[in-house]
OpenMM code with the backbone's topology and positions (N, CA, C; nanometers):
from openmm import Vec3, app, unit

residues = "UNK UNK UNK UNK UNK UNK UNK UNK UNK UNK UNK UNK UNK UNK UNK UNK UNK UNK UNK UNK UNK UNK UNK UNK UNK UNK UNK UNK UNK UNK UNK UNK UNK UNK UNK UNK UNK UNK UNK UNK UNK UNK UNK UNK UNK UNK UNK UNK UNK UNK UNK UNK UNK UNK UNK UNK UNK UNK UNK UNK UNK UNK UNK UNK UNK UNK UNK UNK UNK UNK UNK UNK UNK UNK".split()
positions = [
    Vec3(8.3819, 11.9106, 8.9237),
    Vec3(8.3927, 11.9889, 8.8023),
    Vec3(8.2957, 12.1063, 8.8089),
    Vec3(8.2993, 12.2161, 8.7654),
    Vec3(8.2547, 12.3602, 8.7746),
    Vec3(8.1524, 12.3303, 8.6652),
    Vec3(8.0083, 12.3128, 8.7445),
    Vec3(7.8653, 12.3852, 8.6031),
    Vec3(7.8338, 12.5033, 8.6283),
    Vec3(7.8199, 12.5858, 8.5294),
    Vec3(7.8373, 12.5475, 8.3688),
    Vec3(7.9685, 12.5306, 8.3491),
    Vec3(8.0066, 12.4453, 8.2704),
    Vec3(8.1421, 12.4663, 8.2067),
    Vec3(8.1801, 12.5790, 8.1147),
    Vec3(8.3073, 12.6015, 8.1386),
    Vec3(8.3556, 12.6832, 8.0763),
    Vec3(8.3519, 12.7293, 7.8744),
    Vec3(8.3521, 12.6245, 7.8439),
    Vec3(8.3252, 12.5841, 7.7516),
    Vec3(8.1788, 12.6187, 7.6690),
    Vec3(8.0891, 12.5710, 7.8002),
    Vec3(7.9534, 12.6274, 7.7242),
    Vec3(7.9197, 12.7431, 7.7612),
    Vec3(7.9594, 12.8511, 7.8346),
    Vec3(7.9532, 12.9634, 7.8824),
    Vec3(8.0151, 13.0506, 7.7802),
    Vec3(8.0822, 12.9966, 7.7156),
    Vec3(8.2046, 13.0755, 7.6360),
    Vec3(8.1238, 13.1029, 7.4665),
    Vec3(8.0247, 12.9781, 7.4799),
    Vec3(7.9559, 13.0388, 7.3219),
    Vec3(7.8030, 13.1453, 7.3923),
    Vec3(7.8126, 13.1686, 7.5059),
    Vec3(7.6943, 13.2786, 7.5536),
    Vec3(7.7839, 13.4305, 7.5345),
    Vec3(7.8849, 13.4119, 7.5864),
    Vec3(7.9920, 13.4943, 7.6145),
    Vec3(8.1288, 13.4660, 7.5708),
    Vec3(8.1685, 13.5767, 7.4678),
    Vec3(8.2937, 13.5109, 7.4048),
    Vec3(8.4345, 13.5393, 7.4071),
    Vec3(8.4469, 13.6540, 7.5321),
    Vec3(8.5605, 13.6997, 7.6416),
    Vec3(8.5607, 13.6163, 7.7477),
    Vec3(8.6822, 13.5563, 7.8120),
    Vec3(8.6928, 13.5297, 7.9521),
    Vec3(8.7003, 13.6219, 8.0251),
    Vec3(8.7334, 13.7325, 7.9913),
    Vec3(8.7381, 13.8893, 8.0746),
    Vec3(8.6380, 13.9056, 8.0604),
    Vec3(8.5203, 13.9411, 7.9821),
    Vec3(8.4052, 14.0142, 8.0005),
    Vec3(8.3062, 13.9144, 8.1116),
    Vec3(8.3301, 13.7636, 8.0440),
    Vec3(8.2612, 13.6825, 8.1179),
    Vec3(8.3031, 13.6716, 8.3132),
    Vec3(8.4339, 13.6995, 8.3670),
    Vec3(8.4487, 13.6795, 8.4719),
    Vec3(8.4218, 13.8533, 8.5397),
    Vec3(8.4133, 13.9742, 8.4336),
    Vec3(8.3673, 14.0453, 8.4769),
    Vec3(8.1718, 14.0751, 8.4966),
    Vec3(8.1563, 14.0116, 8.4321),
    Vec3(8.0086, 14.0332, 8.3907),
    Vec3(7.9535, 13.9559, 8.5354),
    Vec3(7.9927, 13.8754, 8.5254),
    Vec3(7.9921, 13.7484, 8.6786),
    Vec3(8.0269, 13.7833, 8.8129),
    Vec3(8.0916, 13.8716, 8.8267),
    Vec3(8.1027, 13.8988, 8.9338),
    Vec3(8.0658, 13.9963, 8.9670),
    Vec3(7.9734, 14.1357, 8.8584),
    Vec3(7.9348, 14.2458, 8.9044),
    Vec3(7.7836, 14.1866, 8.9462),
    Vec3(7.7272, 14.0880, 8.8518),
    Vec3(7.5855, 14.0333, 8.8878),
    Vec3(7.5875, 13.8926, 9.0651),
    Vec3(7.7378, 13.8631, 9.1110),
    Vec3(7.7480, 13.8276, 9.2180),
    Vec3(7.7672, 13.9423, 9.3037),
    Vec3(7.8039, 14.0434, 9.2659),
    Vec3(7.8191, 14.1368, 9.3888),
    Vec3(7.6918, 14.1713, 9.4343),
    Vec3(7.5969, 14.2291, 9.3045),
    Vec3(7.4351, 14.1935, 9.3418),
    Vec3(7.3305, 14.1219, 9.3632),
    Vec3(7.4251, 14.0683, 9.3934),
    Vec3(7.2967, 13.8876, 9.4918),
    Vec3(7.3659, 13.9094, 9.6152),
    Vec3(7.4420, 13.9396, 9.6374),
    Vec3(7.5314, 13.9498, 9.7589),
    Vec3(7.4767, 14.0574, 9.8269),
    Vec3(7.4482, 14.1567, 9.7886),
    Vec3(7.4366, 14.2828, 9.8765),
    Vec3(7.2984, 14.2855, 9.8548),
    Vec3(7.1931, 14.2580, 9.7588),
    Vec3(7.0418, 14.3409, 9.7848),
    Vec3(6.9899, 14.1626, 9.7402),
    Vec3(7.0030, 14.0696, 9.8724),
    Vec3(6.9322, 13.9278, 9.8192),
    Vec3(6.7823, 13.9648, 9.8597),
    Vec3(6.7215, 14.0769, 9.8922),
    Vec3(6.5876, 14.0311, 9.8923),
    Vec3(6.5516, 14.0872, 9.7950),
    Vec3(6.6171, 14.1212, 9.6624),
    Vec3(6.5650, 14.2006, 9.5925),
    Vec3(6.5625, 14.0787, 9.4535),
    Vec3(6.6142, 13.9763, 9.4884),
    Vec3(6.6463, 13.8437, 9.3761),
    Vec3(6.5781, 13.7359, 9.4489),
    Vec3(6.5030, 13.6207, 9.3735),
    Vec3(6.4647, 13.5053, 9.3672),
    Vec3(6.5483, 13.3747, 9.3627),
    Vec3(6.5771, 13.2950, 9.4637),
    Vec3(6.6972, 13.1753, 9.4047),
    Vec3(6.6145, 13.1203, 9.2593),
    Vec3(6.6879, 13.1638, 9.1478),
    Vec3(6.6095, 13.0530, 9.0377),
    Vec3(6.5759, 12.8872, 9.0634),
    Vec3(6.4800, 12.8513, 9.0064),
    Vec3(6.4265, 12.7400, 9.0697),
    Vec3(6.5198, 12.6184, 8.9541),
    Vec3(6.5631, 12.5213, 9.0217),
    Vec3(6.6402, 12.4266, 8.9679),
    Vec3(6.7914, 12.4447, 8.9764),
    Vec3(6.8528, 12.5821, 9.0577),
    Vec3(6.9899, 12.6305, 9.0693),
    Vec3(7.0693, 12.5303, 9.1461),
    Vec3(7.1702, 12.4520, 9.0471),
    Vec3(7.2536, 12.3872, 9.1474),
    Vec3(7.3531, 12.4757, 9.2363),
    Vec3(7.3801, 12.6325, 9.2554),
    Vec3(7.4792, 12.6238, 9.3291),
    Vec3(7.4293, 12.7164, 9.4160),
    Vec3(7.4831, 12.7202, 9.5475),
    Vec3(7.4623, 12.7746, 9.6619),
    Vec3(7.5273, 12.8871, 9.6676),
    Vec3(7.6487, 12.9389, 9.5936),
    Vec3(7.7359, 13.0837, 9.6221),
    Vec3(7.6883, 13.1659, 9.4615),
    Vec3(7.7105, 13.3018, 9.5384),
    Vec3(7.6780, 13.3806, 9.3969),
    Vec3(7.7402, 13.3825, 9.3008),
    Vec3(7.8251, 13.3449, 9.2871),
    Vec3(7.9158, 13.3358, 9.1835),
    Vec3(7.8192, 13.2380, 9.0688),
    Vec3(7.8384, 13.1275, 9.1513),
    Vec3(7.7667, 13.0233, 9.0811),
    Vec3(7.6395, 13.0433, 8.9863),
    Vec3(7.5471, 13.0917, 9.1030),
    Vec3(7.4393, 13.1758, 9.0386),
    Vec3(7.4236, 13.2388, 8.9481),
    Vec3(7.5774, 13.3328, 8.9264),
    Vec3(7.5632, 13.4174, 8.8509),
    Vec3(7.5795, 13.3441, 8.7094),
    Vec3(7.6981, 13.2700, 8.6986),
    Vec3(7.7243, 13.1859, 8.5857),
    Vec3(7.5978, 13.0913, 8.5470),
    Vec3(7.5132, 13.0156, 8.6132),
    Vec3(7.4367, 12.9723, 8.5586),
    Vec3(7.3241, 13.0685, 8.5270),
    Vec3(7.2909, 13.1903, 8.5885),
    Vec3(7.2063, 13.2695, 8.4740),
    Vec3(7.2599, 13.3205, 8.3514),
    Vec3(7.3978, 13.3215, 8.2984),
    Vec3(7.4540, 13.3294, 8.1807),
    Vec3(7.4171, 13.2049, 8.0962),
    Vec3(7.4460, 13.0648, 8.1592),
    Vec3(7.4160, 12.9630, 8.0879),
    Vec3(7.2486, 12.9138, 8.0868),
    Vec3(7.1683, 12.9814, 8.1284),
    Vec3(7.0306, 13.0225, 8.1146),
    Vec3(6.9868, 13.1307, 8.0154),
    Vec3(7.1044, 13.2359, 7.9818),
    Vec3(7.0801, 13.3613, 7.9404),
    Vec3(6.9371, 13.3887, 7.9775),
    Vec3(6.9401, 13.4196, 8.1166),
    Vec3(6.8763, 13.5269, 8.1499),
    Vec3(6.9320, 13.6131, 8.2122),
    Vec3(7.1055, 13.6430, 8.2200),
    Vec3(7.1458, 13.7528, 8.2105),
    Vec3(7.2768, 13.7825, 8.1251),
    Vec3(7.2623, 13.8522, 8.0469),
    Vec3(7.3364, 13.9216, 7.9452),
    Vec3(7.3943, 14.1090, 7.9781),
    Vec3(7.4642, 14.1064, 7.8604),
    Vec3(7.5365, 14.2493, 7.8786),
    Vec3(7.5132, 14.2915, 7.7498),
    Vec3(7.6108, 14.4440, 7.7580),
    Vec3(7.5594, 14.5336, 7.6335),
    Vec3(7.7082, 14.6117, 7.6433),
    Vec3(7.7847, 14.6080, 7.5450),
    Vec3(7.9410, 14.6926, 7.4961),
    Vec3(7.8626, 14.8139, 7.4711),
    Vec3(7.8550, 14.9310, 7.5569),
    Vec3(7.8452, 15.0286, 7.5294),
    Vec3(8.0164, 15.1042, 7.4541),
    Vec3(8.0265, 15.1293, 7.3664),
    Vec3(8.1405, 15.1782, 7.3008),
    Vec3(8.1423, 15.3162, 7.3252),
    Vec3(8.0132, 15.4018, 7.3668),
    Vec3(8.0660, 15.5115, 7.3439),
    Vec3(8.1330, 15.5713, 7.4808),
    Vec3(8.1376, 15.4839, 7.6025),
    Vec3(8.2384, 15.4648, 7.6867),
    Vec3(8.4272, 15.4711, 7.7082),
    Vec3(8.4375, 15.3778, 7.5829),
    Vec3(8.5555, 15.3366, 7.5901),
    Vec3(8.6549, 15.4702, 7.5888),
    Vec3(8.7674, 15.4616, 7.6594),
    Vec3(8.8664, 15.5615, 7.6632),
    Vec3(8.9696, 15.5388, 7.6191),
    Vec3(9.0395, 15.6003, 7.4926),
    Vec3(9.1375, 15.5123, 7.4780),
    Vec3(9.2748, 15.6265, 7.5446),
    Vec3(9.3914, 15.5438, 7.5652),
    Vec3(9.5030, 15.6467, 7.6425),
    Vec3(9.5768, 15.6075, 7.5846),
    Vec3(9.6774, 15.6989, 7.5817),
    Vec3(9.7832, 15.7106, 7.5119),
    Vec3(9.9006, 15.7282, 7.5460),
] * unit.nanometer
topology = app.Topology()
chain = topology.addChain("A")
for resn in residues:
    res = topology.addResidue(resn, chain)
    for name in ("N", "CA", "C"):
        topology.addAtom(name, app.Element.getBySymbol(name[0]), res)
């Protein structure tokens, strides 16, 4: 079974889109600059992905909806 669960990830983060995006831009950066990150101490998982999701279910990493981004098309 996948920790964190989905479930408890989902009251940190309350998109499955933002959450599988948010997750994989903070795995792309464990991936490419690892000497620039610490394995958190007590991390059950070995791939970044993992990592990444359990620093969500740690919240020690979060995001920010910048709105004045958004584009809308028409």
């Amino acid at each position: 079974m996948l920790q964190p669960s989905i479930d408890s990830l989902q009251t940190k983060i309350n998109s499955k889109y933002t959450l599988v995006t948010v997750s994989a831009a903070r795995a792309r950066q464990l991936r490419e600059h690892p000497e620039k990150f610490n394995h958190p101490k007590g991390a059950k998982s070995v791939n970044y992905v993992g990592m990444a999701l359990e620093e969500i279910e740690a919240e020690q990493l979060s995001f920010e909806l910048n709105e004045d981004n958004v584009k809308e098309t028409i």
